[in-house]
GUGU-722240 format. One line per 2 residues: their letters; for each residue x, y, z of C-alpha. Coordinates in steps of 0.1 Angstrom, whole numbers. Layout:
BEGIN
A = X Y Z  ...
//
This chain:
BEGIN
XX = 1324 1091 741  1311 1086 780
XX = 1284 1063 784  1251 1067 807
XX = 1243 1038 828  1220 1015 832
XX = 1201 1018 859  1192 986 870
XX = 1160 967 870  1140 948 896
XX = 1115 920 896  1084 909 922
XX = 1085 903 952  1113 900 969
XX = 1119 912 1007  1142 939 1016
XX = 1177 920 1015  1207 933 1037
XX = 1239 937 1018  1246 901 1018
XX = 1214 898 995  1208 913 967
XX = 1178 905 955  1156 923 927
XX = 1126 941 935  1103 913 915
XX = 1069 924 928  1080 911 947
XX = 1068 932 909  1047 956 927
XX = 1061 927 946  1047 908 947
XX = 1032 882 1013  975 829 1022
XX = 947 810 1030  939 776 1041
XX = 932 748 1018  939 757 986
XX = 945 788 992  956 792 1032
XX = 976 821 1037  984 850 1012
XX = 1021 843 998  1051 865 1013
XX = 1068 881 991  1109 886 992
XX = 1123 912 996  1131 938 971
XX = 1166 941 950  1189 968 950
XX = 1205 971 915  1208 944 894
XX = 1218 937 852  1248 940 834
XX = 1256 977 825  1247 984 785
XX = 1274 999 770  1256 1026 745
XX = 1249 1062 748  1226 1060 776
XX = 1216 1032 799  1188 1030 821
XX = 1169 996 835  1136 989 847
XX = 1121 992 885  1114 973 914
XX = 1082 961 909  1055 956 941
XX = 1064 924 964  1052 887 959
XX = 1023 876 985  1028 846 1010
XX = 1013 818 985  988 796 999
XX = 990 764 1005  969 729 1013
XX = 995 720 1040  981 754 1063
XX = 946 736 1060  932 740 1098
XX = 909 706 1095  928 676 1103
XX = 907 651 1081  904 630 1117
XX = 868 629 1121  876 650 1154
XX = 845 670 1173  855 698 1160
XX = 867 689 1123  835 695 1101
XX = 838 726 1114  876 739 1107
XX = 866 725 1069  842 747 1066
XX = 858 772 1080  887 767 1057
XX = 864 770 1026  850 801 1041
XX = 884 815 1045  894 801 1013
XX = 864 819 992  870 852 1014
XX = 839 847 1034  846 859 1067
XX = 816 860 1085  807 822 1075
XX = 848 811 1086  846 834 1115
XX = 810 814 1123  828 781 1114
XX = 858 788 1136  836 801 1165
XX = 818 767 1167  847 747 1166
XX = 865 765 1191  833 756 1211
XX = 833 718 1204  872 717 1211
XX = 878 746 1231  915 728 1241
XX = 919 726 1207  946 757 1190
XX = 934 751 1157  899 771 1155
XX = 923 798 1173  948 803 1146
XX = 917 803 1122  896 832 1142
XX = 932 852 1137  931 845 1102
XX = 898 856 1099  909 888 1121
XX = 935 894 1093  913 891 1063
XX = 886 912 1076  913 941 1080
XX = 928 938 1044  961 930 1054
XX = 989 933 1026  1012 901 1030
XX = 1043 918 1016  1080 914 1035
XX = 1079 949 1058  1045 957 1042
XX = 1024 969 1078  1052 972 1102
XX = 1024 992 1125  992 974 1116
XX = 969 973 1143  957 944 1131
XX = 994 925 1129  998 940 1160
XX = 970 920 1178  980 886 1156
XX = 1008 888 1167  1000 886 1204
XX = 969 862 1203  993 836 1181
XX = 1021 845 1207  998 835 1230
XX = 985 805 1213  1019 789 1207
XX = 1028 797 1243  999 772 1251
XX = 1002 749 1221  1041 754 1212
XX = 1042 722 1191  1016 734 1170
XX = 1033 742 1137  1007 762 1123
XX = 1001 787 1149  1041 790 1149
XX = 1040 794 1108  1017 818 1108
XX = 1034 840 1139  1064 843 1120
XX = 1044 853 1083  1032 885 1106
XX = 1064 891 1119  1076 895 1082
XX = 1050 921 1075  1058 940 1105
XX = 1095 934 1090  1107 919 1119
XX = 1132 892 1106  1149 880 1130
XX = 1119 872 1153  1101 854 1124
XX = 1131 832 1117  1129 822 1148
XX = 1099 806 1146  1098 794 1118
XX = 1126 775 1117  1110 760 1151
XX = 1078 754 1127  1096 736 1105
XX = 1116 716 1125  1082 701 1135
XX = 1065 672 1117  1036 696 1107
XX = 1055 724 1096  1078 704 1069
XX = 1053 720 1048  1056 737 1017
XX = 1039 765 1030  1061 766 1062
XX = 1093 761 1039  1085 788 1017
XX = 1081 815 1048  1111 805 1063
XX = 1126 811 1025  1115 843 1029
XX = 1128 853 1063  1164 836 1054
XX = 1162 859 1023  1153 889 1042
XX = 1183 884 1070  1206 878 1036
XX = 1212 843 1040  1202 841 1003
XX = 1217 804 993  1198 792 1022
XX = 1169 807 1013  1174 792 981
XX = 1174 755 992  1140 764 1017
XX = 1124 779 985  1132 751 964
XX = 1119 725 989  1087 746 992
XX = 1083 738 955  1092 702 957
XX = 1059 702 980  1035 722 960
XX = 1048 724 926  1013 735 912
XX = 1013 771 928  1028 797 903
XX = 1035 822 936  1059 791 952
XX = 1083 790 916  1077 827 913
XX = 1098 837 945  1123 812 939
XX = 1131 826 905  1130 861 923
XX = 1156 850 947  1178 831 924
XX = 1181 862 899  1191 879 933
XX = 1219 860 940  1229 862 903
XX = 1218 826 889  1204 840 857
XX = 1196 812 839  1181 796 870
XX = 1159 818 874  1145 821 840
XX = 1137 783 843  1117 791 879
XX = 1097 822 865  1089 805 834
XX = 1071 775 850  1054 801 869
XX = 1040 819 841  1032 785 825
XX = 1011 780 857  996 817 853
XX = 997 833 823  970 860 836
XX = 996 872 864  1012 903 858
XX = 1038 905 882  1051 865 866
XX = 1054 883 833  1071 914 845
XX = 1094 892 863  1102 870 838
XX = 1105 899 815  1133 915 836
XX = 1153 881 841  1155 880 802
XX = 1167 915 807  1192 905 827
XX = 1204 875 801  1203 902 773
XX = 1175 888 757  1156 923 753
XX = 1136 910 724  1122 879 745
XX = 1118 902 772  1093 930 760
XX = 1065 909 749  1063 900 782
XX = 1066 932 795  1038 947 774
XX = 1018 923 783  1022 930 824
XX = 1010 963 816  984 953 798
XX = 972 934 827  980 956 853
XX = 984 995 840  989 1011 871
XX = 1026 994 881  1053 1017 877
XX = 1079 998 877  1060 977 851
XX = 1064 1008 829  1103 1012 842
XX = 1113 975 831  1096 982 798
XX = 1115 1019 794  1147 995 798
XX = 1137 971 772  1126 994 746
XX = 1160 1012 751  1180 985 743
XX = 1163 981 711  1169 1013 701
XX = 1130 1025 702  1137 1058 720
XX = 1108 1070 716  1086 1039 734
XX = 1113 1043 762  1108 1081 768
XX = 1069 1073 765  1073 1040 787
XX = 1093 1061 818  1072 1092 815
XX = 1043 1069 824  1064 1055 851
XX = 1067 1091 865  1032 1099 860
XX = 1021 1072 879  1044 1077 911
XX = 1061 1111 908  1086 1099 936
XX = 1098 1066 917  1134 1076 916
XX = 1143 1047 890  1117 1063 869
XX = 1130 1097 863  1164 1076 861
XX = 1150 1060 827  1135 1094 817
XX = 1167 1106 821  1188 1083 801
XX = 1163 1080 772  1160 1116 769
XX = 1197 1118 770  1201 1091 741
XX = 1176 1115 721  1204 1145 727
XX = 1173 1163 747  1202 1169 772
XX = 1183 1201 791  1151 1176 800
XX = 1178 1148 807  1192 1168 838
XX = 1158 1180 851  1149 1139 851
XX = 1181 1129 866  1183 1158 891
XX = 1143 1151 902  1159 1116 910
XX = 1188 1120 931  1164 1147 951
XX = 1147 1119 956  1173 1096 969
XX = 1203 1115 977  1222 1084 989
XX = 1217 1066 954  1250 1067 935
XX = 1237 1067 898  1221 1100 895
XX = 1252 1117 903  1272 1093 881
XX = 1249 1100 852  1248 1137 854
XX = 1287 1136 855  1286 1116 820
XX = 1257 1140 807  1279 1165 816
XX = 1307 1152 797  1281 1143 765
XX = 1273 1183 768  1308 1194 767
XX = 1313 1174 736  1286 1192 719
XX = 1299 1224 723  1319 1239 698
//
């Protein structure tokens, strides 16, 4: 008998890979690109995954979707006050708790008098384009605003800034996060890996964006090492092992990145995109059973994720619950009617339940969707096959 495939899963946040990189779509699950202090800057996410997980060998395979990208995770090293008892410092503190707590009107007021006090000084600068950020909502995912207005004008005032103040590793830092959500690669590994080679930007948050710009210009096992400095540096934020494990399933070191995403659920139970990502690395070990708790309970923090809904189709499948998958990928659907991995699940569950006529409508809604994506029309040759051996 001919056998449906799988169609694979993705996790968080990843950015979008080139072929070299193969990353799964971990939010980055719906992802999953900080702030200053504690927080700093919103975490970049990598890039999403293509196809990933070993093909099932039963009647009908399907796997889950790429969930949303990771943010750029914050970190203490992005901090704009100095601790130096400068003119200007009391200020940038309180301008980085503002930030911190989303305050922008109290950070933009901190900012604006520290740039008075110390008006040589780039620091308040790079914290009034912060500010300029915040107060426009700005996603912080790999490719995530390529035409923001708002990107667009960080992007020349912190040109500007490290024009003026090129050792400044923050002002490079955060030039090249805005480069990766206007998906410009190249330009923002430049700088950062000028940020980084400055004493400054040896940070964890300056190693974990240039993780994410290696990643996104494939050079994953670089990436890898960056990533894995970052959370040498900062080994309390959830986001830092998150997109680690993200880019280790990528590049195929399973068990790896089981051990990464599980420290960063340990550090945040409560985030979603953690458990759907840790969820679809146990998927990709085989572990189905260890993987849909998780699962379930990403969606029960965060409902409106379709790929959340696609990785838990692929989970149920392999146990055989045919039923919860079909239920599972109709939501999928339901919730983005253009999620081609989505009717891709449908497809194959409703094929495994011999509801072959609903089967083709699924898989034929997907490859509309995406005519360049080779499992559609690889499925609906094997349905095809599966329907021929039904016929008297």
């Amino acid at each position: 008998m001919s056998y449906l495939r799988l169609v694979p899963w993705a996790v968080g946040g990843l950015l979008a890979c080139s072929a070299t990189a193969s990353p799964p779509s971990l939010q980055l699950p719906p992802a999953t690109l900080g702030t200053a202090s504690a927080r700093t800057l919103p975490s970049l996410s990598p890039p999403p995954p293509p196809e990933m997980g070993p093909a099932v060998s039963t009647s009908a395979s399907a796997a889950p979707a790429p969930p949303p990208p990771v943010p750029l995770q914050s970190n203490p090293g992005l901090a704009l006050a100095r601790g130096d008892q400068g003119p200007a410092d009391a200020d940038l503190a309180e301008g980085d708790r503002a930030y911190e707590e989303d305050d922008w009107k109290a950070a933009e007021q901190a900012f604006q008098r520290a740039w008075k006090k110390a008006p040589q000084d780039p620091a308040p600068q790079v914290g009034l384009v912060r500010v300029a950020l915040g107060k426009a909502g700005l996603s912080f995912g790999f490719n995530s605003a390529p035409k923001h207005p708002a990107a667009s004008a960080a992007v020349a005032r912190l040109r500007q800034i490290v024009k003026e103040h090129g050792s400044y590793a923050p002002a490079r830092i955060d030039l090249g996060r805005v480069l990766l959500v206007q998906g410009k690669a190249e330009e923002a590994l430049l700088e950062l890996q000028k940020a980084t080679e400055l004493p400054e930007g040896k940070s964890a948050e300056g190693m974990g964006a240039l993780g994410v710009a290696l990643m996104a210009v494939g050079k994953g096992e670089e990436a890898i090492r960056a990533l894995a400095r970052a959370v040498q540096l900062d080994p309390r934020q959830a986001s830092r092992h998150a997109t680690l494990g993200a880019v280790l399933l990528a590049r195929g070191r399973v068990e790896d990145a089981v051990q990464a995403l599980e420290a960063a659920v340990q550090l945040a139970p409560d985030n979603a995109r953690f458990a759907s990502d840790l969820g679809a690395a146990y998927l990709a070990m085989g572990q189905p059973k260890k993987a849909l708790p998780l699962l379930e309970q990403a969606i029960q923090l965060d409902p409106r994720r379709p790929p959340f809904h696609a990785n838990l189709a692929y989970a149920r499948l392999l146990l055989g619950d045919l039923e919860g998958a079909i239920a599972a990928a109709q939501q999928a659907v339901k919730l983005d009617d253009a999620f081609a991995s989505g009717h891709i699940n449908l497809g194959i569950a409703l094929a495994r339940k011999g509801q072959y006529a609903e089967a083709r409508k699924a898989l034929e809604k997907a490859q509309r969707l995406d005519p360049t994506d080779p499992r559609p029309p690889a499925n609906l040759e094997e349905l095809h096959q599966l329907e021929a051996g039904k016929k008297p």
